[in-house]
Steps between C-alpha positions, in 0.01 A plus 500: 500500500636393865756752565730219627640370173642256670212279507454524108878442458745255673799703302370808720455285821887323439616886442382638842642201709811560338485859593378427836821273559735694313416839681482330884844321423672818325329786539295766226828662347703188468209299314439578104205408271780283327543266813148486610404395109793247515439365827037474354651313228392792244623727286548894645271587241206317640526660827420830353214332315335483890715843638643824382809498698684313769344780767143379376573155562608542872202746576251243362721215688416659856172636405383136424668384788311758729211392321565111667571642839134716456287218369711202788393779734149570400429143464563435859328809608147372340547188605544574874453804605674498781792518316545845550532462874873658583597117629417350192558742248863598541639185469267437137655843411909393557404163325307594184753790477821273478349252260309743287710771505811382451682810401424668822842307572665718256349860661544366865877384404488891343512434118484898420478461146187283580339770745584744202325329262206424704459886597647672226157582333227648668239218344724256606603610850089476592525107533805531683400738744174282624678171555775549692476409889426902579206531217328169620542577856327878420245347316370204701617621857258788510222234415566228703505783792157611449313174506677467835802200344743730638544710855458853458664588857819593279536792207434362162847632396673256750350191413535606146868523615553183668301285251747617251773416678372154634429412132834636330695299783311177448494544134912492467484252772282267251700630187837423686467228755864416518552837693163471768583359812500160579276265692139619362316189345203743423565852329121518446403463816731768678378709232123437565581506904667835406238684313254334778625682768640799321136584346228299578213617807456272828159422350464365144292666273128327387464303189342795366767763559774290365274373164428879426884578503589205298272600245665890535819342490424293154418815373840703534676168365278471187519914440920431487434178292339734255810718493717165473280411180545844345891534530495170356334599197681796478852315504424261221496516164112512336407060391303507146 
C-alpha cells in the first residue's frame, strides 16, 4: 500500500490538517490527540487507528510535508534545469519551504518541544538533519561548485557560511513579513540578485555543465525523499 494513508482515507487526510493547524497556532505540548480528533470531526480512537501516539502523528505531519517541498522542488529541477542556478534557486527554496513546510514557522519561532521531538531519536533526527538550510546548502553547494554554477575564488566553508545565513534571514523575512523592512515590491528578486552576486562566476556555465548538476542535484533530493518515505512508515500504524 501507498505509505501516505491519506490518499486511501479522507478521515486520515482531515486528521493531519487539523494537526497541521492546531500545532502552527498552539504549539506540540499545548495540542492533544483529543483536540486534533475533535477539531477532524472523529473520534480519538480513530486517530490511533492511523498513529501510535500524538509524537507519531507530528513526525509523519513534517515528514510528509518535507516530502511536498522535495517532490515541488524536484519537479522544477527536471523541468528546467537551470533551476539550480544560485539566482533562481534560492528564491524556489524560501517559497516551497513556507508553503510546504509550514511548521518550519514553529522551529524558526523556537518551538523546543518541536526541535525535541524531531531529534530526539537517532532514526528520526536523519531527516531532520538533511533539510535544514545548513544540510541543503552542504549538499548541493559542493555540486553546483564543481560544474563551475558557483565561484571557487572563496573557501567552501564561507560560502557554505553565507548561504546559510542569506537563506535563514530571507526565510523569517518570508515567514514574518510584518517585521522586514518596508518598500520592497519584490522579495524574490533581491533574493535572486543576492545569491547572483554572492555566488555565481562572471561567465555562466554551458548548457551542459548546468544539466549535469541538475541531474546530481535531483539525486540528493530523491535519496532524502527516500528517508521522508521511511520515517513515514515508521510513524504510522500498519493499514490491513
Amino acid at each position: 500500500m501507498n505509505q501516505l494513508i491519506e490518499l486511501h482515507s479522507r478521515k486520515a487526510a482531515r486528521i493531519l490538517d487539523s494537526a497541521r493547524e492546531l500545532v502552527l497556532d498552539h504549539g506540540v505540548r499545548k495540542v492533544t490527540v483529543s483536540e486534533i480528533a475533535a477539531a477532524a470531526g472523529v473520534g480519538k480512537g480513530t486517530v490511533y487507528l492511523y498513529w501510535p501516539a500524538k509524537e507519531d502523528l507530528i513526525l509523519g505531519l513534517f515528514a510528509r510535508d518535507l516530502l511536498a517541498f522535495l517532490d515541488e522542488l524536484t519537479a522544477r529541477i527536471t523541468a528546467d534545469p537551470a533551476t539550480v542556478l544560485p539566482r533562481h534557486l534560492a528564491p524556489l527554496l524560501i517559497r516551497a519551504a513556507v508553503v510546504h513546510v509550514p511548521l518550519a514557522r514553529r522551529l524558526q519561532g523556537g518551538d523546543t518541544e518541536l526541535l525535541r521531538l524531531l531529534t530526539q531519536q537517532a532514526r528520526d533526527r536523519e531527516l531532520f538533519a538533511r533539510t535544514t538550510p545548513t544540510a541543503l546548502g552542504e549538499a548541493g553547494l559542493p555540486i553546483l561548485r564543481r560544474h563551475g554554477l558557483v565561484r571557487n575564488d572563496r573557501p567552501l566553508p564561507e560560502q557554505l557560511y553565507a548561504v546559510h545565513a542569506v537563506l535563514t534571514g530571507f526565510a523569517a523575512a518570508a515567514a514574518e513579513p510584518g517585521t522586514a523592512p518596508r518598500g520592497v515590491d519584490d522579495p524574490d528578486r533581491v533574493l535572486a540578485d543576492t545569491m547572483a552576486q554572492l555566488l555565481e562566476p562572471a561567465v555562466a556555465p554551458g548548457p551542459t555543465a548546468i544539466a549535469t548538476a541538475a541531474e546530481e542535484t535531483v539525486a540528493v533530493l530523491r535519496q532524502i525523499r527516500q528517508v521522508a518515505l521511511e520515517l513515514i512508515e515508521r510513524t504510522q500504524t500498519p493499514q490491513q
